[in-house]
Residue frames as a rotation matrix with the C-alpha (Angstrom) as fourth column:
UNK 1
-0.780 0.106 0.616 -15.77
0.480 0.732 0.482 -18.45
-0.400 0.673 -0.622 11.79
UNK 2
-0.783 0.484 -0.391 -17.84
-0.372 -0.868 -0.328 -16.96
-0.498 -0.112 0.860 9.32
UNK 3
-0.272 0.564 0.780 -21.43
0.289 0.821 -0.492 -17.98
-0.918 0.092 -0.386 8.47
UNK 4
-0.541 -0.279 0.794 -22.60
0.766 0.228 0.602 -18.37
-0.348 0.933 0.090 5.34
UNK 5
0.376 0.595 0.711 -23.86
0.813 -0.580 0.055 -15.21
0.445 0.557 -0.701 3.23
UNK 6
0.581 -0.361 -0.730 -21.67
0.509 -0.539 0.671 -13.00
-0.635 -0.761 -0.129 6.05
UNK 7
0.827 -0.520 0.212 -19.52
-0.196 -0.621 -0.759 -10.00
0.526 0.586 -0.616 4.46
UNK 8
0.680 -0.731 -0.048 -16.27
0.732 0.674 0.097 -11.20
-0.039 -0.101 0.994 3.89
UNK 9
-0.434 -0.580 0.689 -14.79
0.496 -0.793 -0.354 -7.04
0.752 0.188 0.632 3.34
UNK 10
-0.152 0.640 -0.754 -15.79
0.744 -0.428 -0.513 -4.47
-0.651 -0.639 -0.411 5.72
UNK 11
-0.877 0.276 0.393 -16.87
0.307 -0.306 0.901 -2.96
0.369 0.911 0.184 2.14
UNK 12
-0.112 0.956 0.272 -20.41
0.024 -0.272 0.962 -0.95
0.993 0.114 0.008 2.76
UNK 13
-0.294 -0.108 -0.950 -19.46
0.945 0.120 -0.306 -0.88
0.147 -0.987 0.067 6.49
UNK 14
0.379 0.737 0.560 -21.25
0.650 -0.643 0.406 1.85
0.659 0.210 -0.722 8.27
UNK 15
0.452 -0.083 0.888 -20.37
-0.542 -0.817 0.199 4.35
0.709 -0.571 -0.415 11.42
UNK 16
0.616 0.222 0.756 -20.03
-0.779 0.318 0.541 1.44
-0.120 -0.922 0.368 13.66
UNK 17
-0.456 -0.889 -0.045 -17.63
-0.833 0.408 0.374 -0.90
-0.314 0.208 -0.926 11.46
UNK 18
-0.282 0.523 0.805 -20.33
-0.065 0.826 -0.559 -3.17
-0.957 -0.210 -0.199 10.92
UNK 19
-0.921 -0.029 -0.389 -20.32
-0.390 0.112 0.914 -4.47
0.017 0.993 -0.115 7.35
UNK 20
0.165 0.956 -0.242 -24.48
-0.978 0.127 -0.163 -4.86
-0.125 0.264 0.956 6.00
UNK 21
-0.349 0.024 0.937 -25.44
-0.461 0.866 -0.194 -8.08
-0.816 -0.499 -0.291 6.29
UNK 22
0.626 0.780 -0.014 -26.66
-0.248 0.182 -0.952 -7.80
-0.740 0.599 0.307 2.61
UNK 23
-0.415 -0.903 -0.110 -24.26
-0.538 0.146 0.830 -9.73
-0.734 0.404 -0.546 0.41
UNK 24
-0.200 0.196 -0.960 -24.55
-0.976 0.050 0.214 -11.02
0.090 0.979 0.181 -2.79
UNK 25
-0.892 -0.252 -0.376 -24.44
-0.225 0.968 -0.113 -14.50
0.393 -0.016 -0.920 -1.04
UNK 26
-0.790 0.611 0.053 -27.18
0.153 0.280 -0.948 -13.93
-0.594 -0.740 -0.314 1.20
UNK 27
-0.077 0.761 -0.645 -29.59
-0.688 -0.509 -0.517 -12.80
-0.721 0.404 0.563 -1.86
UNK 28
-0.620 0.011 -0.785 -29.01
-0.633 0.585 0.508 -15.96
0.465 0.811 -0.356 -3.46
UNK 29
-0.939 0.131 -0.317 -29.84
0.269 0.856 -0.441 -17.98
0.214 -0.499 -0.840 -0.56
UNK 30
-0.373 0.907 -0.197 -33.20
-0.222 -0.293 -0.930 -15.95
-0.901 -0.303 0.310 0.04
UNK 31
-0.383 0.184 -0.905 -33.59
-0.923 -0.104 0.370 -15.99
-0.026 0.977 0.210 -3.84
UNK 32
-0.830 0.029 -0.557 -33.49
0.029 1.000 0.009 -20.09
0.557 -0.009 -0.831 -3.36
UNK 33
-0.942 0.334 -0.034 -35.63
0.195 0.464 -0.864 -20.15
-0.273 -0.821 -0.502 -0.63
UNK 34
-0.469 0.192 -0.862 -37.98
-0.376 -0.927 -0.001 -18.43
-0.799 0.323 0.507 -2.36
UNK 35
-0.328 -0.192 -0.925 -37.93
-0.940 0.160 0.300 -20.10
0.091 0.968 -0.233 -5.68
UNK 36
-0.751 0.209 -0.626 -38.48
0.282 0.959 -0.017 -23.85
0.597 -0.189 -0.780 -3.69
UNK 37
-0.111 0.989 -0.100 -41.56
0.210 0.122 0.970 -22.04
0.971 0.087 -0.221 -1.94
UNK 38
-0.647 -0.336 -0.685 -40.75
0.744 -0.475 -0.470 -20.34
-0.167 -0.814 0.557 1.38
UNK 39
0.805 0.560 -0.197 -42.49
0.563 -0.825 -0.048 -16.97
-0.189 -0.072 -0.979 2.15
UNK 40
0.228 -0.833 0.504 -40.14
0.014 -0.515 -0.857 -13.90
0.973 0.203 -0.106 1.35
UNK 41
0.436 -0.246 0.866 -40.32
-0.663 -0.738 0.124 -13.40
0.609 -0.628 -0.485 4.97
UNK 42
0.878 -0.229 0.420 -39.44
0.021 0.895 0.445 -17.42
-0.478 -0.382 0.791 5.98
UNK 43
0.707 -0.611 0.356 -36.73
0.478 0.044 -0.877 -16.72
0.520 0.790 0.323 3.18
UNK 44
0.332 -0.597 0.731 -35.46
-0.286 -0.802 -0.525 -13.89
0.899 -0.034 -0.437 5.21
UNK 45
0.391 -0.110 0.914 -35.16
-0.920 -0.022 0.391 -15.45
-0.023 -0.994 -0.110 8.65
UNK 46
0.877 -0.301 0.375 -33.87
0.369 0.921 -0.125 -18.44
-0.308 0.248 0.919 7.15
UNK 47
0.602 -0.532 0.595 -31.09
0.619 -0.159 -0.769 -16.44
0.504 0.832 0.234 5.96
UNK 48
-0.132 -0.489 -0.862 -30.16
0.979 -0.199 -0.037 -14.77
-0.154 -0.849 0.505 8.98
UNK 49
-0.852 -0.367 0.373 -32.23
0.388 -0.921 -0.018 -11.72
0.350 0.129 0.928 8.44
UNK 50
-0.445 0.894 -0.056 -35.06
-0.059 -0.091 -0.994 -9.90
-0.894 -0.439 0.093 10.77
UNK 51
0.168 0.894 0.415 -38.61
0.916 0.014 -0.401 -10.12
-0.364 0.448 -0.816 8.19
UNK 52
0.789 0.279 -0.547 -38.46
0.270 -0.958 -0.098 -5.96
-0.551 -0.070 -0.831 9.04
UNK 53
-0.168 -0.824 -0.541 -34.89
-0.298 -0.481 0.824 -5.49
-0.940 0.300 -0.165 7.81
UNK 54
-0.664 0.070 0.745 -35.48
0.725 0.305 0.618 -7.51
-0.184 0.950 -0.253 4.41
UNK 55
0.575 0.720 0.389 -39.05
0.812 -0.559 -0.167 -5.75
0.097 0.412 -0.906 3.57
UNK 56
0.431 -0.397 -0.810 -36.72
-0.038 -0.905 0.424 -2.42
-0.901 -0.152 -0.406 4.30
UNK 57
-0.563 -0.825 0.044 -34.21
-0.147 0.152 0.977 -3.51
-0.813 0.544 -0.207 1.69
UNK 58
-0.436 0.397 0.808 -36.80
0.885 0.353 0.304 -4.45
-0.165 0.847 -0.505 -0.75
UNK 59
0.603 0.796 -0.047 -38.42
0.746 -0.584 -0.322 -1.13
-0.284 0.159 -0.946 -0.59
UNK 60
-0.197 -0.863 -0.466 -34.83
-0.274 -0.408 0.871 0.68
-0.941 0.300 -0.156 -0.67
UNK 61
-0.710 -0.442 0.548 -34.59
0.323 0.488 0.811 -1.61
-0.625 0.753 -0.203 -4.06
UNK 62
-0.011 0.870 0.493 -37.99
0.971 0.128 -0.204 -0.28
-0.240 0.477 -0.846 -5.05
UNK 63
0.555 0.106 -0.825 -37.12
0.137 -0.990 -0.035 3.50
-0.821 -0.093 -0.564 -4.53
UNK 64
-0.529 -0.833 -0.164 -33.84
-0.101 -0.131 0.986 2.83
-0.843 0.538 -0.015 -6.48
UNK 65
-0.358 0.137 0.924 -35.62
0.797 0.561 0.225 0.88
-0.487 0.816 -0.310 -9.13
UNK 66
0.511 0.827 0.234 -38.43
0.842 -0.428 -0.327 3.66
-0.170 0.364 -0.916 -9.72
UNK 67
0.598 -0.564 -0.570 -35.71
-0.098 -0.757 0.646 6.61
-0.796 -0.330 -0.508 -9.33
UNK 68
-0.620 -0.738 0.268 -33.38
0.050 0.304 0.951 4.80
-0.783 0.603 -0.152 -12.17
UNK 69
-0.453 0.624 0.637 -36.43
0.823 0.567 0.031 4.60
-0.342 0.538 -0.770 -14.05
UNK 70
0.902 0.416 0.113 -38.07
0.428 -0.830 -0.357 8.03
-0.055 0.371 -0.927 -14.17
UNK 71
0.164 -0.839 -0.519 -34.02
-0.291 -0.544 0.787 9.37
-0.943 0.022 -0.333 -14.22
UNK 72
0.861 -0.030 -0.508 -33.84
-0.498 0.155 -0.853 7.02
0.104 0.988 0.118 -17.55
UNK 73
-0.312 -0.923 -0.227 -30.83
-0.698 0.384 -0.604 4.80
0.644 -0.030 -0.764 -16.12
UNK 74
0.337 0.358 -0.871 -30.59
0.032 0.920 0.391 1.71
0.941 -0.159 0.299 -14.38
UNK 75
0.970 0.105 0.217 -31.09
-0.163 -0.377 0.912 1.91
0.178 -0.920 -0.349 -10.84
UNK 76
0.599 -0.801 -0.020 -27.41
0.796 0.592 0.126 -0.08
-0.089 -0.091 0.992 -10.30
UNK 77
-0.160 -0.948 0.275 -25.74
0.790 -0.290 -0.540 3.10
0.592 0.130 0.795 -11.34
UNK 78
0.633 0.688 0.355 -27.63
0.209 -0.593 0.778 5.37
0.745 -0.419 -0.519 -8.64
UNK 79
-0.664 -0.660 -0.351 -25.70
0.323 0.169 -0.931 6.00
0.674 -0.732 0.101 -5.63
UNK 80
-0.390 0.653 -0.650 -26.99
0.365 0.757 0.542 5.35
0.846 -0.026 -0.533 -2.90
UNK 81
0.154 0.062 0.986 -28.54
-0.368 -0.923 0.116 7.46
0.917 -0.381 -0.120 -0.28
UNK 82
0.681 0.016 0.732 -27.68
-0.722 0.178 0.668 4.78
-0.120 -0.984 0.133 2.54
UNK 83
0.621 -0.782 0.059 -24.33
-0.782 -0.623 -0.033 4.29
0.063 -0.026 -0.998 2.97
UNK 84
-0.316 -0.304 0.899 -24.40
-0.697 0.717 -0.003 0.99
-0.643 -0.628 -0.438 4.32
UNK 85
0.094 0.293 0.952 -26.29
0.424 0.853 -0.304 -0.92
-0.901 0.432 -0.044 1.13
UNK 86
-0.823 -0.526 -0.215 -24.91
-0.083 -0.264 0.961 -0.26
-0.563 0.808 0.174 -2.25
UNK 87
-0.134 0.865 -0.483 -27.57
-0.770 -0.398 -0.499 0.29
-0.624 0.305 0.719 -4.60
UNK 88
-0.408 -0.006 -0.913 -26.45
-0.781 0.519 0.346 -2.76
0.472 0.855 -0.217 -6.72
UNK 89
-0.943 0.155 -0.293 -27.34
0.240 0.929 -0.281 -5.03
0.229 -0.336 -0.914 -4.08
UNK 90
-0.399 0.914 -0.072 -31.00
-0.080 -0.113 -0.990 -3.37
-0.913 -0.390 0.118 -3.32
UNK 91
0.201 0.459 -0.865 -31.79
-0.944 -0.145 -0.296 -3.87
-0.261 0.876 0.405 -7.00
UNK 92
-0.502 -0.307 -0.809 -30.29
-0.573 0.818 0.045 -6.94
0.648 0.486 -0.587 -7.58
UNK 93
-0.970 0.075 0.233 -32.03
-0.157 0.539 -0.828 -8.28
-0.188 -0.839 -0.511 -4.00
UNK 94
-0.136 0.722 -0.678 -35.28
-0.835 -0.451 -0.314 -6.38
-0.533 0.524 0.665 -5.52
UNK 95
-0.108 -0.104 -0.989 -34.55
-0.967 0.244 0.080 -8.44
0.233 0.964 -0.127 -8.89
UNK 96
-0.953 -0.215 -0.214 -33.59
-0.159 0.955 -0.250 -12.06
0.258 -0.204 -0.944 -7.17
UNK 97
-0.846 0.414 0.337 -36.80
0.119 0.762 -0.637 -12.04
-0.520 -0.498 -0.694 -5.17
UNK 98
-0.009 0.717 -0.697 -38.95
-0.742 -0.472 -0.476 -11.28
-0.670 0.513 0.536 -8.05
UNK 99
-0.158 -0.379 -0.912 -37.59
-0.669 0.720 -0.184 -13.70
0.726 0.581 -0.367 -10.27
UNK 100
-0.935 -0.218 -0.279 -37.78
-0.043 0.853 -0.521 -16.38
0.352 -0.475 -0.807 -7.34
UNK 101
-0.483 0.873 -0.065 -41.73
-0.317 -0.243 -0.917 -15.54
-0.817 -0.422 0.394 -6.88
UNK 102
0.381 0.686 -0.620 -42.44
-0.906 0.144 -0.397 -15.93
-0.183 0.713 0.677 -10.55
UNK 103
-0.436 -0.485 -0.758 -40.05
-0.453 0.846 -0.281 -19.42
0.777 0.221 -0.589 -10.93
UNK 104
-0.917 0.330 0.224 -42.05
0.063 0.673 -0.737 -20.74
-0.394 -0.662 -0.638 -7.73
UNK 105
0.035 0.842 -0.538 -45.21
-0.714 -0.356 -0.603 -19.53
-0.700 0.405 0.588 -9.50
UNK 106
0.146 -0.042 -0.988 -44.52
-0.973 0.172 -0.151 -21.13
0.176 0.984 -0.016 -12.35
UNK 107
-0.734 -0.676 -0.066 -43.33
-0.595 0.686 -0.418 -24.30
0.328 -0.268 -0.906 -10.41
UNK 108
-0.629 0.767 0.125 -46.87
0.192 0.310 -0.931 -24.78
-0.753 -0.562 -0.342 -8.69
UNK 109
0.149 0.889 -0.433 -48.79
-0.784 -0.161 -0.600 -23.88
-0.603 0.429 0.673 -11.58
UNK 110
-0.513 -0.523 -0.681 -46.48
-0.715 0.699 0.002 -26.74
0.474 0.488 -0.733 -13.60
UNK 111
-0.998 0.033 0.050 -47.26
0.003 0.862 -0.507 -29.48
-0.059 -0.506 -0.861 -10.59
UNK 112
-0.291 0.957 0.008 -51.32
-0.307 -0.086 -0.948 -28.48
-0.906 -0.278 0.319 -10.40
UNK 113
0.010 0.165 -0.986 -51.37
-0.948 0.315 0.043 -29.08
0.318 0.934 0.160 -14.83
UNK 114
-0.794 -0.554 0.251 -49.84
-0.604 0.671 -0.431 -32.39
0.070 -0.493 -0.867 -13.76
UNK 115
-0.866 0.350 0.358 -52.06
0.060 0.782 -0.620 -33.52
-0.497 -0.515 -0.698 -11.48
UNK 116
0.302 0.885 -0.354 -55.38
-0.527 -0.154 -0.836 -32.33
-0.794 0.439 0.420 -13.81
UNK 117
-0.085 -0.047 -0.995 -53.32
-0.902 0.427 0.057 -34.28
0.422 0.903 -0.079 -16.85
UNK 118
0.887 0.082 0.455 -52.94
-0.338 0.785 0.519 -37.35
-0.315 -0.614 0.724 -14.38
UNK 119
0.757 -0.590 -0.280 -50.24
0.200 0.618 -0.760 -40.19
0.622 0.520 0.586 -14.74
UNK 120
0.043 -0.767 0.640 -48.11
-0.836 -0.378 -0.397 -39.19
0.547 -0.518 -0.658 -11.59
UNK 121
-0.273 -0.171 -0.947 -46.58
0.415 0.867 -0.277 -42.70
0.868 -0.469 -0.165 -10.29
UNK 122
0.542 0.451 0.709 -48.87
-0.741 -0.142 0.657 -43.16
0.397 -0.881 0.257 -6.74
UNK 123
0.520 -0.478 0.708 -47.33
-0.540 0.458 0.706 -46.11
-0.661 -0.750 -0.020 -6.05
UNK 124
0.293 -0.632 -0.717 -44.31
-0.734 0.332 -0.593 -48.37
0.612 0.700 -0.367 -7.37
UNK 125
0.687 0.227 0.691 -43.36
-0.482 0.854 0.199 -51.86
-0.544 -0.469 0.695 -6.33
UNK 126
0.437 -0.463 -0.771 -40.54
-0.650 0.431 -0.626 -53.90
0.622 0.775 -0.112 -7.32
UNK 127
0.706 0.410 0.578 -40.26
-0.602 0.776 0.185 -57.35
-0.373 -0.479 0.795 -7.23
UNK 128
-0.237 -0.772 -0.590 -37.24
-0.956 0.294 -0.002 -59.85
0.175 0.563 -0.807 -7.99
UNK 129
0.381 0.923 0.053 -37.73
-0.898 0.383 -0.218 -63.23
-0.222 0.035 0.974 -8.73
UNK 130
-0.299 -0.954 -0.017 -35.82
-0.864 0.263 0.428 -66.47
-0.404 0.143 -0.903 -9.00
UNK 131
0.444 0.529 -0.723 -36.68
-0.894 0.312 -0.321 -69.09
0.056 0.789 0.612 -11.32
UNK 132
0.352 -0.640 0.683 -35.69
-0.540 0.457 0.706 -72.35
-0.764 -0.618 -0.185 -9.80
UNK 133
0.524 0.475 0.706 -35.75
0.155 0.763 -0.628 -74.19
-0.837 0.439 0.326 -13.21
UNK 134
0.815 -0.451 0.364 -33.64
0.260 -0.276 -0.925 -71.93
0.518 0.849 -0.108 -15.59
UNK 135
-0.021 -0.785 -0.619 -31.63
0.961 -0.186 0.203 -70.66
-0.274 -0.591 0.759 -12.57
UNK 136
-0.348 -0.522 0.779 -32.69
0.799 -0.600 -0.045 -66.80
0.491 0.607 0.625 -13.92
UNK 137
-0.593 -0.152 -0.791 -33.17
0.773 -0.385 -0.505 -63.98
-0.228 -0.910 0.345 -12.25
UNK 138
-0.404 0.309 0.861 -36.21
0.782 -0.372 0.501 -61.58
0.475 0.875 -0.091 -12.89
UNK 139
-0.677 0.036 -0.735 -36.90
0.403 -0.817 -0.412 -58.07
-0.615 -0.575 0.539 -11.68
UNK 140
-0.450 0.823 0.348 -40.42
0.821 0.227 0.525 -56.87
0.353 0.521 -0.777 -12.09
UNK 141
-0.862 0.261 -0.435 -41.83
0.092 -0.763 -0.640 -53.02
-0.499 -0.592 0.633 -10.96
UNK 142
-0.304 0.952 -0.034 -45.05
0.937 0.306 0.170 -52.88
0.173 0.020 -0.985 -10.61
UNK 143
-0.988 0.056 -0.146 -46.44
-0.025 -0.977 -0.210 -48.99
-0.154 -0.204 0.967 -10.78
UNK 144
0.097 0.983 0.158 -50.12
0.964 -0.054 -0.259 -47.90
-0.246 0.177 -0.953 -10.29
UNK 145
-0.885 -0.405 0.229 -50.85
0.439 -0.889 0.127 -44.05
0.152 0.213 0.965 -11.87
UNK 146
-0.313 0.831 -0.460 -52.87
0.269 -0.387 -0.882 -41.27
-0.911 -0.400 -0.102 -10.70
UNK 147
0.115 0.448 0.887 -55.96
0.993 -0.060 -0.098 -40.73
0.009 0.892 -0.452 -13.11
UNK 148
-0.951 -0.134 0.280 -56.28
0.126 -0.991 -0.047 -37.10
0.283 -0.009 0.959 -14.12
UNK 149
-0.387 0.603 -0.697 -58.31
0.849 -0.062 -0.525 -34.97
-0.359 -0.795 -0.488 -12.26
UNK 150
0.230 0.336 0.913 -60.24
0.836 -0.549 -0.009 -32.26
0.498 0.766 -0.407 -14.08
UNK 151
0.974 0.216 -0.068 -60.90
0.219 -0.824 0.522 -29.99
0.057 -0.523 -0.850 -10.77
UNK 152
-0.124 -0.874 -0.469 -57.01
0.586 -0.446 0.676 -29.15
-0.801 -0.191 0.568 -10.86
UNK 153
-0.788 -0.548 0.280 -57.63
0.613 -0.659 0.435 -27.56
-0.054 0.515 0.856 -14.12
UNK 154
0.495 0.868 -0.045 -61.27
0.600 -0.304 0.741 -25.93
0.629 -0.393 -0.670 -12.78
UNK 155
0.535 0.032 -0.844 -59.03
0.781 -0.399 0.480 -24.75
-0.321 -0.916 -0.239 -10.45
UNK 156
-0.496 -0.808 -0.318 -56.88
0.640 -0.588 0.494 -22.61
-0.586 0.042 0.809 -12.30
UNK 157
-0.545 0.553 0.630 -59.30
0.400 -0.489 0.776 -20.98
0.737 0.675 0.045 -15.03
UNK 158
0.433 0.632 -0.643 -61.20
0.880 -0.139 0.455 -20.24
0.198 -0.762 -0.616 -11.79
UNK 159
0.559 0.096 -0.824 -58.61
0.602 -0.730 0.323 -17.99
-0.570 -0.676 -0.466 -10.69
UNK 160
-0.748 -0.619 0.238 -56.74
0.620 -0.525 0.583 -16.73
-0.236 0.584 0.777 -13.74
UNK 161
-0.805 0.512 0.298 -60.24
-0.092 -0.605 0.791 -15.72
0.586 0.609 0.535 -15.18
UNK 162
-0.886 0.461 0.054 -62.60
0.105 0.312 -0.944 -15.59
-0.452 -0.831 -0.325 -12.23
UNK 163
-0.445 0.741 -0.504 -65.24
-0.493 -0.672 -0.553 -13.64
-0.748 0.003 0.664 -14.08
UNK 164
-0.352 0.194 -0.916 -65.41
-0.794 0.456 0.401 -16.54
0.496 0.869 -0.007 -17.29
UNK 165
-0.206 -0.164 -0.965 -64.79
-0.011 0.986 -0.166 -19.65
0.979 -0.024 -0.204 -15.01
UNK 166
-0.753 -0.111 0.649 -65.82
-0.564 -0.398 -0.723 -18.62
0.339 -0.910 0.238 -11.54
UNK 167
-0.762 0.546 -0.347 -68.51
0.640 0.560 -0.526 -19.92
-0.093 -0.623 -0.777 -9.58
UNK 168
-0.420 0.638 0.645 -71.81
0.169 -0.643 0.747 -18.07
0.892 0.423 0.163 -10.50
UNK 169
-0.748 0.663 -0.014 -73.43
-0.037 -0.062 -0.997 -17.04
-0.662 -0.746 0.071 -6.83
UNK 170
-0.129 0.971 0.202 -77.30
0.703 -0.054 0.709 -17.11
0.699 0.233 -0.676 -7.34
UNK 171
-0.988 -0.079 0.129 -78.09
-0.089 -0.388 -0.917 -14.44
0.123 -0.918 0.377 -4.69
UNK 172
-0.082 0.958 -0.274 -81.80
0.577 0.270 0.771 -15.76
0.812 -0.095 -0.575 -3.35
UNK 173
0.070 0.462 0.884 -84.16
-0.477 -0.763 0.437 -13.94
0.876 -0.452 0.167 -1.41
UNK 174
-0.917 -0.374 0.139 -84.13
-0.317 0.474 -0.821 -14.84
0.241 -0.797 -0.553 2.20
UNK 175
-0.834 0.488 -0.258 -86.82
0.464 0.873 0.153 -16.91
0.300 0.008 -0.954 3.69
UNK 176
0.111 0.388 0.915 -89.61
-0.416 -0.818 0.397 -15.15
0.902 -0.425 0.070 5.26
């Protein structure tokens, strides 16, 4: 039984018959993991790959990338100097977890606006009601909302632009 992201050809198989464990499936599922806030390396052991082997592959994808680049072609049509990982999949792994770094980026900088605009439902309550007198049924949701909170957006200008919005040290003399 095979598990998910497992090579399904013995395509990119090496000396030993052993088909690379990089597949186009497994670089989604790291991509995901990724993207919903995982480390790359929680991404990779979640995925059924050592930390050491992924960071390998990503640096493979980096050689290709920079190689395709100063050649004036896209790494993808390189051929690879290691037999066992096609060059499309170290560029395209390369590619996924880049993209899934800046789409979690972008996810946490999205939820932190939020909470500095306020209005995120804190709590919600619903009530139904029967009206012995008309015989009608009423359904009532109570919601309370969080106020906004400046220091969420303090907190970003802090670190996009430390040097405008930082904290100013004072640097005082020590006591005698």
């Amino acid at each position: 039984m095979e598990s998910k992201g497992d090579a399904t050809e013995s395509q990119g198989a090496g000396p030993s018959g052993h088909p690379t464990k990089l597949t186009e499936a497994r670089i989604a599922g790291i991509a995901e993991k990724i993207a919903t806030g995982s480390t790359i390396q929680m991404a990779f052991v979640l995925n059924g790959v050592s930390p050491r082997a992924g960071q390998y592959w990503l640096s493979m994808g980096r050689a290709l990338a920079e190689r395709g680049q100063a050649e004036g072609r896209p790494a993808e049509t390189i051929e690879s100097p290691w037999p066992r990982l096609p060059a499309p999949l170290l560029v395209k792994l390369l590619n996924a977890v880049e993209h899934a770094k800046a789409v979690d980026e972008s996810n946490r900088v999205r939820a932190i606006t939020a909470a500095g605009n306020g209005g995120a439902t804190i709590f919600e309550k619903t009530v139904e009601r029967y009206d012995d007198k008309t015989g009608e049924r009423t359904t009532e949701t109570v919601r309370k909302f969080a106020p906004p909170d400046w220091k969420a957006h303090a907190f970003l200008l802090e670190r996009r632009d430390p040097n405008r919005w930082g904290r100013k040290h004072e640097s005082r003399p020590a006591p005698p």
